[in-house]
PyMOL CGO cylinders between C-alpha atoms (Angstrom):
from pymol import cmd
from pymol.cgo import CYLINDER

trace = [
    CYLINDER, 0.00, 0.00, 0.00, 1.20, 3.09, -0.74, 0.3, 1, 1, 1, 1, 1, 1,
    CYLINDER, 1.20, 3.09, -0.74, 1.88, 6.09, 1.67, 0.3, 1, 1, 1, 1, 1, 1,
    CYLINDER, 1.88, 6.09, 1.67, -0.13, 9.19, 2.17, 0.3, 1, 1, 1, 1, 1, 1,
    CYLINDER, -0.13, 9.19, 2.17, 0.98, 12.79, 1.21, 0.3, 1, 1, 1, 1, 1, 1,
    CYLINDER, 0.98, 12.79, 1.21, 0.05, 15.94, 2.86, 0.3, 1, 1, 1, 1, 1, 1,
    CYLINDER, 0.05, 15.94, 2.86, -0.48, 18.70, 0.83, 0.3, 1, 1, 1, 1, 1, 1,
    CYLINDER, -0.48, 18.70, 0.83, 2.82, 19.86, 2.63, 0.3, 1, 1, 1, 1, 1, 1,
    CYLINDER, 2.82, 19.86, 2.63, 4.39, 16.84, 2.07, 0.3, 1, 1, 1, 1, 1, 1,
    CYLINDER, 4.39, 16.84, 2.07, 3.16, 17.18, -1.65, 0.3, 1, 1, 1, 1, 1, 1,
    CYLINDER, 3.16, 17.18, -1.65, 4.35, 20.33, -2.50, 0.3, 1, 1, 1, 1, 1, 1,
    CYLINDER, 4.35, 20.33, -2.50, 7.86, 19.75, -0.98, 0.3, 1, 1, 1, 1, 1, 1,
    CYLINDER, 7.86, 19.75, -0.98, 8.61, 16.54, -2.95, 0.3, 1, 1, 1, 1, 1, 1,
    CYLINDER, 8.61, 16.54, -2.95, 7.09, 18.21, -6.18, 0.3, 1, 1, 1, 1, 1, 1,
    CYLINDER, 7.09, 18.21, -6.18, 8.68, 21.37, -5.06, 0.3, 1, 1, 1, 1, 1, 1,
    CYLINDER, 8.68, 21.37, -5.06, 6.19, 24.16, -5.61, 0.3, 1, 1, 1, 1, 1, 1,
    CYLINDER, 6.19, 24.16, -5.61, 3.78, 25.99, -2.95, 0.3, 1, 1, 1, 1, 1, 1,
    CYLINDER, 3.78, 25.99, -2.95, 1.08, 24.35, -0.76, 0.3, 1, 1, 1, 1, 1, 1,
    CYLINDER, 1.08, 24.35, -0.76, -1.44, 26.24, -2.79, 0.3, 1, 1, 1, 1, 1, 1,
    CYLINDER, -1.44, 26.24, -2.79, -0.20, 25.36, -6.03, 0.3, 1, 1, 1, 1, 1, 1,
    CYLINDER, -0.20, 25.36, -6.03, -0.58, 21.38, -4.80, 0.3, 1, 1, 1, 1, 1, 1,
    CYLINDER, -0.58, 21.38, -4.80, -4.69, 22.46, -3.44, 0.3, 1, 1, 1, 1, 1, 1,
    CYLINDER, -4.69, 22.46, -3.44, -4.85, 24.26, -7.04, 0.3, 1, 1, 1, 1, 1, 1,
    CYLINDER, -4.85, 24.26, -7.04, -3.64, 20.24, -8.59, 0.3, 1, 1, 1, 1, 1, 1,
    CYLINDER, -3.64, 20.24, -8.59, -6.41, 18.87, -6.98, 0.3, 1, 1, 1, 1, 1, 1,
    CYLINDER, -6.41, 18.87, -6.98, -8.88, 21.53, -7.64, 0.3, 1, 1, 1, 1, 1, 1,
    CYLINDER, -8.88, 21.53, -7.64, -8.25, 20.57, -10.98, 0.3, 1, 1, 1, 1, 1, 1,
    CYLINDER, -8.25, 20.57, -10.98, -8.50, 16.90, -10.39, 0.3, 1, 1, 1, 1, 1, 1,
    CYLINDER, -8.50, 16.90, -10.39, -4.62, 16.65, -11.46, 0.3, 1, 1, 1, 1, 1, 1,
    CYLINDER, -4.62, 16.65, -11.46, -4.11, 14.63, -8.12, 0.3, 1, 1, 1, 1, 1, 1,
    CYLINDER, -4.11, 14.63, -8.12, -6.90, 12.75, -6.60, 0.3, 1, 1, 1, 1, 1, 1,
    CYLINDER, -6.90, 12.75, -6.60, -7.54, 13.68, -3.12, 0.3, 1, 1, 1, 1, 1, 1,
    CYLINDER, -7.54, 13.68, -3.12, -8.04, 10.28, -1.29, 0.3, 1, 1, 1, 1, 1, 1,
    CYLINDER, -8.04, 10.28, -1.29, -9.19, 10.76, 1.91, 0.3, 1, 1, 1, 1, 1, 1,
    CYLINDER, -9.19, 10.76, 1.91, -8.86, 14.44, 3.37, 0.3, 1, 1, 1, 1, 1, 1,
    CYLINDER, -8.86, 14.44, 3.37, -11.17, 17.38, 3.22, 0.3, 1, 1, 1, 1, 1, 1,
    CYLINDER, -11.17, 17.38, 3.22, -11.29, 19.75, 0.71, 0.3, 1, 1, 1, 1, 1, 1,
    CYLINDER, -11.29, 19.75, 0.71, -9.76, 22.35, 2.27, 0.3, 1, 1, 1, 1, 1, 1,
    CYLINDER, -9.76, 22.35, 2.27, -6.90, 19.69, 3.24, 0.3, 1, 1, 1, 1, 1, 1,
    CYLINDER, -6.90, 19.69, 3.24, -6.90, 16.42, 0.77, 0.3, 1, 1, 1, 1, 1, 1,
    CYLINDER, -6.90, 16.42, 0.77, -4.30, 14.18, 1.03, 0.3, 1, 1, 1, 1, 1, 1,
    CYLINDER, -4.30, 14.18, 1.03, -2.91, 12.21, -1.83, 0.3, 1, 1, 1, 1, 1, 1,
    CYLINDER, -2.91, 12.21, -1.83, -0.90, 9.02, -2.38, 0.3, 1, 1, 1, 1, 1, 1,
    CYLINDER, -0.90, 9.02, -2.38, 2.44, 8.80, -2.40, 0.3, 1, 1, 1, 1, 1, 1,
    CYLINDER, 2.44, 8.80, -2.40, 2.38, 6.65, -5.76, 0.3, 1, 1, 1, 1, 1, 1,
    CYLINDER, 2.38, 6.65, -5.76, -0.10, 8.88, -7.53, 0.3, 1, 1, 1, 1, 1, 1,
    CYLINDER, -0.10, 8.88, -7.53, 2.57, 12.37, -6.49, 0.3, 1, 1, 1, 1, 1, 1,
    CYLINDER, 2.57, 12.37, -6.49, 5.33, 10.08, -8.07, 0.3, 1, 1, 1, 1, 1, 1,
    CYLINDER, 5.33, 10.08, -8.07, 3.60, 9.54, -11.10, 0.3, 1, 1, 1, 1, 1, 1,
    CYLINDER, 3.60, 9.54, -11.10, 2.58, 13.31, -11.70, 0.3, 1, 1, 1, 1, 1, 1,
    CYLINDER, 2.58, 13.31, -11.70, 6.07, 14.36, -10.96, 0.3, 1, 1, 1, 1, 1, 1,
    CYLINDER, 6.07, 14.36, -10.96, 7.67, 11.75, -13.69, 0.3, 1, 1, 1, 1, 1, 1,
    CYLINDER, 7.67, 11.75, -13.69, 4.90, 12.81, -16.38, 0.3, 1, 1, 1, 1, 1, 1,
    CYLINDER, 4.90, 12.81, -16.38, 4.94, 16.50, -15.54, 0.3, 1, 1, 1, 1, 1, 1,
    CYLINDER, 4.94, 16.50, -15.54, 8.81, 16.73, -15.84, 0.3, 1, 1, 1, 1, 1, 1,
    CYLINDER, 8.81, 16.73, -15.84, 8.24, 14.78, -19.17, 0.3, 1, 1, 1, 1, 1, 1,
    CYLINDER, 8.24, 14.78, -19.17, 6.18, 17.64, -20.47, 0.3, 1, 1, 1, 1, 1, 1,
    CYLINDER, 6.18, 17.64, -20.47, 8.40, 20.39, -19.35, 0.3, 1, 1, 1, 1, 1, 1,
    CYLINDER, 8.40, 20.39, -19.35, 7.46, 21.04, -15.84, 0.3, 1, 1, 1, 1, 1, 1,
    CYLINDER, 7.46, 21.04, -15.84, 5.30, 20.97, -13.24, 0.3, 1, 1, 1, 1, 1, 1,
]
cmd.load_cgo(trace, "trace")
């Protein structure tokens, strides 16, 4: 099972702002899978895989 990401926790490993991670899920760009909507959490797994593909694309 993978691990669960805080937006904080988000946002440092992608490294951009806390809002900019709550503005991701807004936009259903990560899946918030079990928090609130004012703090959603996010697995670890699904971060990864936005990272890889946004970095493919030129940036996240």
């Amino acid at each position: 099972m993978a691990d669960i990401f805080t937006v904080a926790q988000a946002a440092e490993f992608l490294g951009v702002t806390d809002s900019r991670v709550k503005r991701l899920a807004r936009e259903s760009l990560l899946n918030n899978v079990g928090g609130d909507a004012a703090e959603p959490t996010f697995s670890s797994d699904e971060v990864k895989r936005y990272k890889e593909l946004a970095e493919r694309i030129g940036g996240i």
